[in-house]
N, C-alpha and C positions, 0 to 999 in steps of 0.2 A: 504494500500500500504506500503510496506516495504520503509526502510528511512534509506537513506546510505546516508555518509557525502558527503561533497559539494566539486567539484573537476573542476576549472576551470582552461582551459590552450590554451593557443593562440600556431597554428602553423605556419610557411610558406607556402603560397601558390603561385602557378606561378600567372606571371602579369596577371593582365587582368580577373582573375575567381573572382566568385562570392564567399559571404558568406556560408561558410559552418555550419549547428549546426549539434550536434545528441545528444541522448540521450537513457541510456543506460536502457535497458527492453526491455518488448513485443516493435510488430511495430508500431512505433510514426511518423505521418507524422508531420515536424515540418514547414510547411509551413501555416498553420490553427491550431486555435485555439489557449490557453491561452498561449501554450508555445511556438507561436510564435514572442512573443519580442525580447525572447530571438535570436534568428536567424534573427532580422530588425534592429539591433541595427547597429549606425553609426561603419565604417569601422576604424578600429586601438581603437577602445571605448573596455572596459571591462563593462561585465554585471552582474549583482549576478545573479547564478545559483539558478535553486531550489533544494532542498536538493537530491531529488532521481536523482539527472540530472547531466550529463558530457558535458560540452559546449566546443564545438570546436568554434574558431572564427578566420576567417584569412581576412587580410586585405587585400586592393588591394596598387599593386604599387608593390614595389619592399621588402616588405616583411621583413622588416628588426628590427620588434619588437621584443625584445628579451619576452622567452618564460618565462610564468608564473606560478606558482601554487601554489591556494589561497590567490593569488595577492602578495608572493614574487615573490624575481627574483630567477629563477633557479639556480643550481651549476651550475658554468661553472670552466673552464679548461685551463691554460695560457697552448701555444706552447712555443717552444725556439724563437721564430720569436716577443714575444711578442702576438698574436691574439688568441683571446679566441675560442675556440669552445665550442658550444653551449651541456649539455648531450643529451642525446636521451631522450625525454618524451612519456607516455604512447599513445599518438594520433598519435607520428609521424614516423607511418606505416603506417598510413592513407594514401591510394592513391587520387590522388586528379581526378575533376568529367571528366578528361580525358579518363581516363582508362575506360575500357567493366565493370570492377566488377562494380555493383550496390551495391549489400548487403555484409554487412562486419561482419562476428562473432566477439562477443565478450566474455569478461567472462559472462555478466549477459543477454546476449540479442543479437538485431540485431542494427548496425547503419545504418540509412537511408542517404544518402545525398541528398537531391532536388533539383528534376530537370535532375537528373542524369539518370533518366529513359528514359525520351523521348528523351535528347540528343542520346544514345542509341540504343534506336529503330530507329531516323532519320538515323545516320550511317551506320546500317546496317552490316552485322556478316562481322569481320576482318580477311581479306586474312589471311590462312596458319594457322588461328588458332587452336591450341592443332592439329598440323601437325602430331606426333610421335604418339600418342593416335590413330589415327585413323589410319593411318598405321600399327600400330600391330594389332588392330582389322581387318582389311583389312587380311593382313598375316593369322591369326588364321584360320578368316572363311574361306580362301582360300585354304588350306591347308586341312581342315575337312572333310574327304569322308562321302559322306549319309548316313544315315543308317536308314533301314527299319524302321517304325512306331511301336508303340506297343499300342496295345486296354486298354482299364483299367483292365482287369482282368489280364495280361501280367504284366501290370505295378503293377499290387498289389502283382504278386507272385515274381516279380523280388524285390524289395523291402523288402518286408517278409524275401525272403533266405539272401537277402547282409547283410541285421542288424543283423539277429539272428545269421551270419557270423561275423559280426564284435563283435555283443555283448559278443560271447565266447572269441575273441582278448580280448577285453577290459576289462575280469575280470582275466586276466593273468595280469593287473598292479598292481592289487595289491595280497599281499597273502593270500592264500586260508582261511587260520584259521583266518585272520582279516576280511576276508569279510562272513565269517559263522558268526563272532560277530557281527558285523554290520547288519545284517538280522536278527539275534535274538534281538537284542534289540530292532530294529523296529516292528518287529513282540510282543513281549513283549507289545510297549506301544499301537500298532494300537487295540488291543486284548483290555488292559485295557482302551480304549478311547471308544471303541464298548460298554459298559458294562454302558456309561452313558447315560441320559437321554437327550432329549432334552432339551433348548437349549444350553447345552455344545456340543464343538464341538466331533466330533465321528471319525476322520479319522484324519493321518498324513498331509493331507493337510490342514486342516483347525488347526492345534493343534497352541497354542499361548504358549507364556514363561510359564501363569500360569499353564498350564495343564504340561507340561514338569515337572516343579519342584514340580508339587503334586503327578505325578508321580513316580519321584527320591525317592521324600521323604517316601512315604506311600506306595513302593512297591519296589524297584530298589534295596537300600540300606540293603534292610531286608531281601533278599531273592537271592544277591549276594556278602557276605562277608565275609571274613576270617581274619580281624583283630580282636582282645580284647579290648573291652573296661570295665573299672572299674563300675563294678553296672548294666551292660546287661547280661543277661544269653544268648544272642546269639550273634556269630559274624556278626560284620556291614564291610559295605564298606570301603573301606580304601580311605584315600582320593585322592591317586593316581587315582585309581581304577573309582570313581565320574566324576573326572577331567576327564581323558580317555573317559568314557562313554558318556560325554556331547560335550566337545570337537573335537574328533575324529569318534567316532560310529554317533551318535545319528546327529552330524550337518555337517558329508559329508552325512549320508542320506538324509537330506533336502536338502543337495545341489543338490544332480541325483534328486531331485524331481520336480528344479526349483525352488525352495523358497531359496534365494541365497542371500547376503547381510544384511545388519543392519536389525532388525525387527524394522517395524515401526507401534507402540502400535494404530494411528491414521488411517491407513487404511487397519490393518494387513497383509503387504505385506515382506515379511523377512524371514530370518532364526531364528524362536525362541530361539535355542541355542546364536545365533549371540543377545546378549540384557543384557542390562546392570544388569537386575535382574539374570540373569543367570549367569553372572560371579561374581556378588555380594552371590553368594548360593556358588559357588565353594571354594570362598575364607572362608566366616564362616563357610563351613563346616569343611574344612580342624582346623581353630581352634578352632571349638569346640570338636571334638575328641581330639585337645591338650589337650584342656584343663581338658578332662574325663580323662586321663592317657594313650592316644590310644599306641598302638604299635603294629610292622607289625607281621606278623606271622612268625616263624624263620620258615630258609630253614631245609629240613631232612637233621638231618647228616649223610655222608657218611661213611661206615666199608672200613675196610682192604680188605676182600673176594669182593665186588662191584670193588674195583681198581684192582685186580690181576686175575681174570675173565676175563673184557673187554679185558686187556692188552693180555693176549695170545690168544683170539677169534681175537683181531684184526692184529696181527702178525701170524695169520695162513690165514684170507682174504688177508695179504700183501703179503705171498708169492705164494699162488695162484689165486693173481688178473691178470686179462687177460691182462690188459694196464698198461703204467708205471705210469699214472697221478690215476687211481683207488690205485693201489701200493703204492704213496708216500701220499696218503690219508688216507688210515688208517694206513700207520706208519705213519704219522701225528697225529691222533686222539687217536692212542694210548702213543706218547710222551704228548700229553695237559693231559692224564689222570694221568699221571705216576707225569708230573712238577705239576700239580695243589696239588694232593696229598702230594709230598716231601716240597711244598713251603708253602701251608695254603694259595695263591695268592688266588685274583678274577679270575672271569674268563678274563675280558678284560684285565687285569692283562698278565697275560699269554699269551692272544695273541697278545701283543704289544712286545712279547721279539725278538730283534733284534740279528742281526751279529755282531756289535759292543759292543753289554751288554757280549758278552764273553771274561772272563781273566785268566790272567794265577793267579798263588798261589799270585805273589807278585804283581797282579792287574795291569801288563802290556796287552795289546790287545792280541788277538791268532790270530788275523783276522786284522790287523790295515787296510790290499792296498785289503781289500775282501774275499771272501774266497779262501784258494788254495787248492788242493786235497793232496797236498805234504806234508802240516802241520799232524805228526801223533799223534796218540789218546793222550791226554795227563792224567797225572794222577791225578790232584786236578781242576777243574773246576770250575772258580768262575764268578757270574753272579750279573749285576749290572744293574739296570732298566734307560735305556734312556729317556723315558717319564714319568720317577715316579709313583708312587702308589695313591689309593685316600685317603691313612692314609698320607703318605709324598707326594705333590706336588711340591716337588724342585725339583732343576736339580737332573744327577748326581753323583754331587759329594759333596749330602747328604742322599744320598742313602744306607742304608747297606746292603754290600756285601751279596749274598747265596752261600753257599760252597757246592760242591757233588766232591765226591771223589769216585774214580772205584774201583770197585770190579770185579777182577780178578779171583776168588774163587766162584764168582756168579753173572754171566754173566745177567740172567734170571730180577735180580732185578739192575741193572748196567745202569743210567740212563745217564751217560758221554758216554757209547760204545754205549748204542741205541741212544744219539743224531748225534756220529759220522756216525754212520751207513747209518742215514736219511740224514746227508748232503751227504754223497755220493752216496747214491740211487738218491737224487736232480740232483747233477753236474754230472753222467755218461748220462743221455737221455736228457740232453737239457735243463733243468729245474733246472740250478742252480741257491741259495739264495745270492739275492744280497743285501736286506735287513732284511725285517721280516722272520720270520725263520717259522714259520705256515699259513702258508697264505690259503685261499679260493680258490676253484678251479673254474674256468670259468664256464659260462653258455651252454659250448659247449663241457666242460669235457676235452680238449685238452691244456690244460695250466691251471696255477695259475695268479692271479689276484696281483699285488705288495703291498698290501694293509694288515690290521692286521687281524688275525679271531677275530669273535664279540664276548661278550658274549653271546650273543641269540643263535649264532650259536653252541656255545659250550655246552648249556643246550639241543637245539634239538639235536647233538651227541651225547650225555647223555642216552636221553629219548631212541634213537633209538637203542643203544647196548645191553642197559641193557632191551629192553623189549624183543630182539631177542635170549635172553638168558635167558628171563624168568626170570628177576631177578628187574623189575622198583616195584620201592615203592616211587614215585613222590620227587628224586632227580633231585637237580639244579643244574647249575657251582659255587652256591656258598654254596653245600653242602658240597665241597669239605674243603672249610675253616674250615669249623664249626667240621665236622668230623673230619678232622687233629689235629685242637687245643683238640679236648676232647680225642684224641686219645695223645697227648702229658702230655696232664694233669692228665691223667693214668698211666703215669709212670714215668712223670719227675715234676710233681703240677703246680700247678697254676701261679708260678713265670715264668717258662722253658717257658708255655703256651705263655702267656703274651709275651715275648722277639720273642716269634718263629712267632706269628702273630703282631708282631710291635704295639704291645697295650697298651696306658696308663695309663689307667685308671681301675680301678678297678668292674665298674661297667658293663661296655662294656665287659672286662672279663667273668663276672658273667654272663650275656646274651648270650653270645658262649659257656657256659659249660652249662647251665641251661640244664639239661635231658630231659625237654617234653616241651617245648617250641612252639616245632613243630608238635605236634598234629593234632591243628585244621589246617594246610595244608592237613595234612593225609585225613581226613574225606572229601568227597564231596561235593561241594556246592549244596544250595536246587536246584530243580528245578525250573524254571520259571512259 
């Protein structure tokens, strides 16, 4: 029997009732047996409890012992009047043996009080009780017109059609490409669990932490990764990558499986992901690839020709999109391609630039009360990041400045006239920027959402122009960085580099310019 401390405390009870005990666990009748001393004990007397036991004790008469625990005296509480009140104690919610409840939940159990049963049953059910309960059920079924029976084969096909109706709803929560990973990696370990003998277990229901992380280790890792490490002639899992796969794929699959909560190693009931061994793997794995010399795979760099491509492919979809929200979509998609390039930013970089990051030359607002359509093109545009970068997290006004100046001699590369352009294709239909200046477009295609574009969203932009033009070589939004700096480094060195993508160090440098770095993205991962 578990043994929790000793916890005794006297309540008030009305004149005239009797002794109440109880006692916290399964149901204890405390009118028999050993631990009914404790519940015979003279009236206004303290008893020692036994250790697994909560003792209620209330006297007769007018109740006026102050309450106990552990046989002090409780906190209490002067009024202004001078008269203490007494704190509330854990028992006294207790209804006393008046009341219809019998059994009363607790944290660990039920309390019984004696006696209070057959008072109970003598009384008999109390007029008007739960009146409003039965009334709305009254209401409901009166209200419910009949309807025809259905046979079991009626009911099996109505059934059948509603789920496999619902179950197409239901993999619309989440996104298509995460739940094809989610199915392969299940499918991956049910495949490698088939393959063993008895008595290992052979199916995702029965799988436990160790089969998981024999798994990970001796097939997951080796045959889905694209980072370097010092002294492997192949690429391993990144520890992102680990994390993800255990975390997110591998333990919402146990969850649709109904293996849902802590695994518990004693009656294998759980989610094997969900276990302390399993987040004890994620964590050494992560440093021990530190410690081999891991690091991630750079992104491809992006060319000159991949940005002035997109850029007038998607300026000839904007002027012949049928809607205005299609329209301000891809001139959208093609200003993220044009800033990302002139800036070296991230992508979430980029889509956090606001109405308010634009200044003039001598860094006063263009925009201070909003946008107006009135303010015209100006000729040095300077932009200053309201939310900061992940190189600078201050405000800002530690931010430095990016300068673009127009070019009137060449419209074509003029990235001040296509931003003015886009805010006023915004404000003529209804869709003017009153914050972020790229935003996402609703789920209904009839507006923009007030919100930033992601970077996630900016890499499948990416992926999607440049394969409609025949041109993807598995660039990201943050190919955009890497390309710019080695494109700067080309013709203005390694210092120009360094200042133009806000870098200080030299090594981090050496990393963005390295030439093949990004290789093993190029090459395909094994198959499974």
């Amino acid at each position: 029997m578990n043994s929790y401390p000793s916890l005794s405390f006297q309540t008030r009870v009305p004149r005239g009732k009797r002794t109440a005990s109880a006692v916290l666990g399964p149901e204890v009748d405390l009118t028999a047996g050993p631990l009914a001393r404790a519940s015979s004990s003279a009236p206004g007397t303290r008893s020692s409890p036994s250790p697994a036991a909560i003792q209620i004790d209330g006297s007769e008469g007018d109740g006026s012992q102050e309450p106990t625990v552990h046989g002090r005296r409780s906190s209490c509480r002067k009024h202004k009047h001078g008269h203490r009140s007494r704190a509330p104690l854990i028992g006294s919610w207790l209804p006393s043996t008046s009341e219809p409840s019998i059994w009363i939940a607790a944290g660990l159990g039920l309390l019984r009080v004696p006696g209070a049963e057959e008072e109970a049953r003598a009384r008999g059910p109390v007029p008007f009780q739960d009146f409003f309960g039965q009334r709305t059920i009254g209401m409901v079924c009166a209200s419910t017109a009949p309807l025809a029976p259905l046979g079991t084969a009626a009911a099996h096909a109505l059934y059948q059609d509603g789920l496999s109706r619902a179950a197409q709803v239901t993999d619309h929560s989440v996104v298509a490409s995460t739940l094809a990973k989610r199915y392969a990696v299940g499918q991956a370990l049910e495949a490698w669990l088939a393959r063993l003998p008895p008595p290992f277990p052979q199916s995702l229901l029965a799988a436990r932490p160790e089969d998981v992380l024999c798994f990970m280790q001796q097939h997951w890792v080796l045959h889905h990764g694209r980072s370097v490490v010092a002294g492997v002639d192949h690429p391993v899992a990144s520890p992102q990558g680990v994390a993800g796969s255990l975390s997110h794929l591998l333990s919402t699959l146990f969850n649709t499986l109904g293996r849902s909560g802590p695994y518990n190693a004693l009656t294998g009931i759980g989610n094997p992901c969900d276990s302390p061994a399993v987040r004890a793997y994620k964590r050494g794995y992560q440093q021990v690839l530190w410690q081999a010399g891991y690091q991630e795979v750079a992104a491809v760099p992006m060319v000159e020709s991949k940005v002035l491509a997109p850029m007038a492919y998607l300026h000839q979809l904007a002027r012949t999109a049928r809607t205005v929200v299609k329209a301000i979509s891809f001139f959208r998609d093609a200003l993220l391609v044009e800033h990302a390039w002139l800036t070296a930013n991230r992508g979430k970089e980029g889509g956090m630039l606001c109405l308010p990051d634009l200044h003039h030359a001598d860094l006063t607002p263009i925009f201070p009360d909003g946008y107006s359509p009135g303010v015209g093109l100006v000729p040095h545009l300077v932009t200053i990041p309201t939310h900061g970068t992940k190189t600078n997290r201050r405000g800002r006004a530690y931010q430095a400045p990016v300068y673009f100046h127009q070019k009137p001699g060449d419209p074509v590369h003029c990235f001040v006239a296509h931003l003015w352009a886009y805010l006023q294709l915004c404000d003529l239909p209804g869709h003017p920027i009153s914050h972020f200046l790229f935003r996402p477009a609703l789920p209904t295609s009839r507006g923009f959402k007030e919100a930033p574009y992601s970077s996630s969203c900016f890499t499948k932009l990416i992926k999607r122009h440049l394969k409609a033009l025949d041109m993807y070589g598995g660039e990201t939004s943050h190919s955009f960085r890497r390309g710019t700096l080695q494109a700067t480094a080309a013709t203005s060195g390694r210092q120009a580099a360094a200042l133009h993508g806000g870098i200080k160090t030299a090594r981090v440098v050496s990393l963005y310019l390295h030439p093949t770095r990004h290789l093993g993205r190029v090459s395909p991962p094994s198959p499974v």
